[in-house]
N, C-alpha and C positions, 0 to 999 in steps of 0.2 A: 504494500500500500504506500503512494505514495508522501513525503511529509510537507504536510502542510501548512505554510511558515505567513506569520500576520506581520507585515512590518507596517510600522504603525508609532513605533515610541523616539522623538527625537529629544533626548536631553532630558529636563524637567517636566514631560507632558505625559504625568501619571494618569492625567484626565484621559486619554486614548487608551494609554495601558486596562485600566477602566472598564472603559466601553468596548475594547476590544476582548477581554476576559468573559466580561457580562454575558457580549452577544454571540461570542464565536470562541469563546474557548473551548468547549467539549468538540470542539472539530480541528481543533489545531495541534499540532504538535509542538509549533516553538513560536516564540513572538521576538521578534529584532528590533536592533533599537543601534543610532550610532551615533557618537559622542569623539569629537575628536578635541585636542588636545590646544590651541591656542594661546601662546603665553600671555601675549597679551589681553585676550577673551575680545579682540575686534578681527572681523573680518578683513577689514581694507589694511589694517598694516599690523600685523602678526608677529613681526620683529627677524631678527636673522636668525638664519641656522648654523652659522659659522662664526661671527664676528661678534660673540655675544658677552656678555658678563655675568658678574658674577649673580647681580640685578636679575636680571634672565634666569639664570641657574635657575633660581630660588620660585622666579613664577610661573617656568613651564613645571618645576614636578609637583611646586602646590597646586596649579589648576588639573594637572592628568590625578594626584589623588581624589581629586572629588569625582572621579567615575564611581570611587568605592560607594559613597550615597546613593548613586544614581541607580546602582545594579541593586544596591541596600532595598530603596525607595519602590524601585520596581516591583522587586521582588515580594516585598510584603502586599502590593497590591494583588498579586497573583494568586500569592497566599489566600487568598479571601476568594478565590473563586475554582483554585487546586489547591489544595492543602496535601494532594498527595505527591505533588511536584510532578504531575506527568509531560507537563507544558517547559518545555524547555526554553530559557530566556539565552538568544543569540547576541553578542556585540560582534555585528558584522561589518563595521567599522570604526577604526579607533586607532589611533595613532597621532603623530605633532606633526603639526600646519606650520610652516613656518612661512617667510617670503621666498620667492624665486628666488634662486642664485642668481647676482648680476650677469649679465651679458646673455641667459638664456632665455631659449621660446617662453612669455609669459603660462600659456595654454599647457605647456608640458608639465607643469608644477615639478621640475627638479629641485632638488635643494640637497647640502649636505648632511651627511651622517656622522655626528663625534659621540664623545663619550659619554653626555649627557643626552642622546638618545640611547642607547645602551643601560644608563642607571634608569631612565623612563622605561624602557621595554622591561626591566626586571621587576620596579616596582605595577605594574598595569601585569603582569605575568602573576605574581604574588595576590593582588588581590583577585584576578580569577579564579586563581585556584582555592584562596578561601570561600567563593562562591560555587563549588564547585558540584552543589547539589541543584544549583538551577541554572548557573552559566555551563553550556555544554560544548558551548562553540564560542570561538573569536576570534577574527580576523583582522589583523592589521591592515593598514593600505597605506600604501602600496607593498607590490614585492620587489619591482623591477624600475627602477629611471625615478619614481613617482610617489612623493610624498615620505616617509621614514621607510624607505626602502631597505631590502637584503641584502641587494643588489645593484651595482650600478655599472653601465656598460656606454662602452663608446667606439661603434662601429666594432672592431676585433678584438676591443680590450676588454677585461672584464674586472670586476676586484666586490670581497663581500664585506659589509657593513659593520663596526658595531653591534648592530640590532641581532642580524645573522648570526652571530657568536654569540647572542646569550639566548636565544632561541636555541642553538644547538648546544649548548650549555646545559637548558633545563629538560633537555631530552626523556630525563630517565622520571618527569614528569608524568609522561604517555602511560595510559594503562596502569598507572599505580593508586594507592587509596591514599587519600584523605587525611596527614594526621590532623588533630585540633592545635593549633599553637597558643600559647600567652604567651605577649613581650611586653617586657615594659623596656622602655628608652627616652634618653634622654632625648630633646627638640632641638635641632638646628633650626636658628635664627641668622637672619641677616635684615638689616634695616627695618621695616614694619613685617615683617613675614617669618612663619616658623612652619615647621615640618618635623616629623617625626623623623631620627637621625636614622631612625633602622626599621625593616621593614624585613617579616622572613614567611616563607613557606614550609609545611612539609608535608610528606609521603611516604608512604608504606611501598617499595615496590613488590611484584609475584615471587621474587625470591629475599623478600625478608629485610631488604637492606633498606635503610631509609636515607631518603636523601633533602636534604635542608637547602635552601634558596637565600642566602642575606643578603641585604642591600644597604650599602653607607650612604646615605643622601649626601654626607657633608663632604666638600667639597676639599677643605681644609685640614681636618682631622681624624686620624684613625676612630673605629669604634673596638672596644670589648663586649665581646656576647659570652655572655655562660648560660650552659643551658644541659638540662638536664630530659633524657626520653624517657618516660614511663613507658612500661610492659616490654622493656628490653635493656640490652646491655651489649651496644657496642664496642667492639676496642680497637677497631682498627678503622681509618680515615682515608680517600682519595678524592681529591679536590683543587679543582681550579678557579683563577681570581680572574677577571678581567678589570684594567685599571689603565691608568696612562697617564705622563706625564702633568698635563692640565686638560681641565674642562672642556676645550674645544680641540682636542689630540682626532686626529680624523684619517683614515687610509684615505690613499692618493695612487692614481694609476699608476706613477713614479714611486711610491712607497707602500705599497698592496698590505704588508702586514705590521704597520706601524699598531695598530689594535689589534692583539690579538689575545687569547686567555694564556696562559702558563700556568704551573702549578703552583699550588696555593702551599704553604707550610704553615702558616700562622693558628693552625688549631692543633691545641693538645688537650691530652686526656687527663686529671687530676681527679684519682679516687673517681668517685661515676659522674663524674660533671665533665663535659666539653667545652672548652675556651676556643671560642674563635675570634683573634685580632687583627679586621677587617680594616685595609688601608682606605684613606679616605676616597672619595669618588669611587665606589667599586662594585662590581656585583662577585659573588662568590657564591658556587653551590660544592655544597660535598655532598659525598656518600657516606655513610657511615655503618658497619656491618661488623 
């Protein structure tokens, strides 16, 4: 049979979410909704992708965490008309809008990829998976030339993103369950604006291992995680960091693997707790088993 998808919810418009549960949820399979990323929350000037600040930093990943509300917000409406969660909620678009890169076709929406898309893709990856009994799908946009691309190509050249890398990073995400996490963390702050410094996920994979997702917003400063698994007890660790020099650090057809993950050493085991010392600007996923 095939699924049949109501898209219908842009941003804050629970009022369709709503109406669309009301009149047509027992016929639907998933409801879509898309929410892209905006630093400056205007259409006509977005800010750059490249040439940005620290200013910047601070208000593309405050504005991409308020997707967490938005899947929040949804989702309890839906609640009220599935409570068994059969209706799958899709973000089938979502990713950061920034301006064209100068001297490109406006129409092609290119722009570049640094490493503040990379901590964006980790954190919007994280809070998926904590929604991950009604978000069942998500798709970024673009993959290829176009918008927080994977991929960026010209004519024969080719080179992957940032983004790409922590997408293939949280791999061992696929097909694994659900752990619950509490964090508590300290707020990065800069000028009027604060963010949660750390953001993490996890998972149970089919063979046992679980594997954890962290993310250092701050741009400046290492973090310390400690953190303890109930109903198991791993002792051994394999894990990569992706990080780079500063904020706007970006692969270049000339430089294809200036971003790229490496292995992570900064976690150790102490009696049954985990210390993981996350460099700043970073995403980092381990396995632990």
């Amino acid at each position: 049979m095939p699924l049949k998808v109501a898209s219908g919810a842009y941003g804050e418009r629970y009022d369709w979410t709503e109406e669309l549960m009301k009149t047509s949820g027992k016929y639907m399979g998933a409801m879509s909704f898309h929410q892209y990323t905006l630093p400056t929350g205007k259409w006509d000037v977005k800010g750059p992708a490249l040439t940005f600040n620290e200013k910047d930093w601070i208000m593309t990943l405050h504005t991409t965490l308020h997707i967490d509300e938005l899947v929040r917000k949804h989702s309890e409406v839906m609640d009220k008309y599935d409570p068994e969660k059969k209706v799958a909620l899709f973000v089938d678009e979502w990713g950061a809008w920034y301006d064209v890169e100068p001297g490109t076709n406006p129409g092609f929406l290119f722009q570049q990829n640094t490493l503040r898309d990379a901590v964006l893709a980790g954190l919007n990856l994280n809070i998926f998976n904590s929604h991950a009994d009604r978000v069942r799908m998500a798709n970024i946009a673009q993959m290829i030339n176009v918008l927080q691309a994977m991929v960026l190509t010209d004519k024969e050249k080719m080179l992957v993103t940032p983004t790409y890398h922590v997408f293939e990073m949280y791999k061992p995400f696929q097909n694994a369950t659900l752990l619950p996490s509490e964090l508590t963390t300290p707020q990065y702050k800069y000028e009027d604006l604060e963010i949660p410094a750390v953001s993490v996920s996890a998972a149970r994979g089919a063979d046992g291992a679980v594997t954890v997702a962290l993310v250092n917003t701050d741009p400046n400063r290492p973090a310390r995680v400690t953190t303890k698994v109930t109903g198991a007890t791993p002792r051994k660790m394999t894990a990569r960091v992706l990080t780079a020099p500063a904020m706007n650090t970006h692969n270049t057809f000339e430089a294809r693997d200036t971003v790229h993950p490496t292995a992570f050493t900064g976690g150790k085991l102490k009696g049954d707790t985990w210390v993981f010392d996350l460099p700043a600007r970073s995403v980092v996923v381990a396995t632990l088993n």
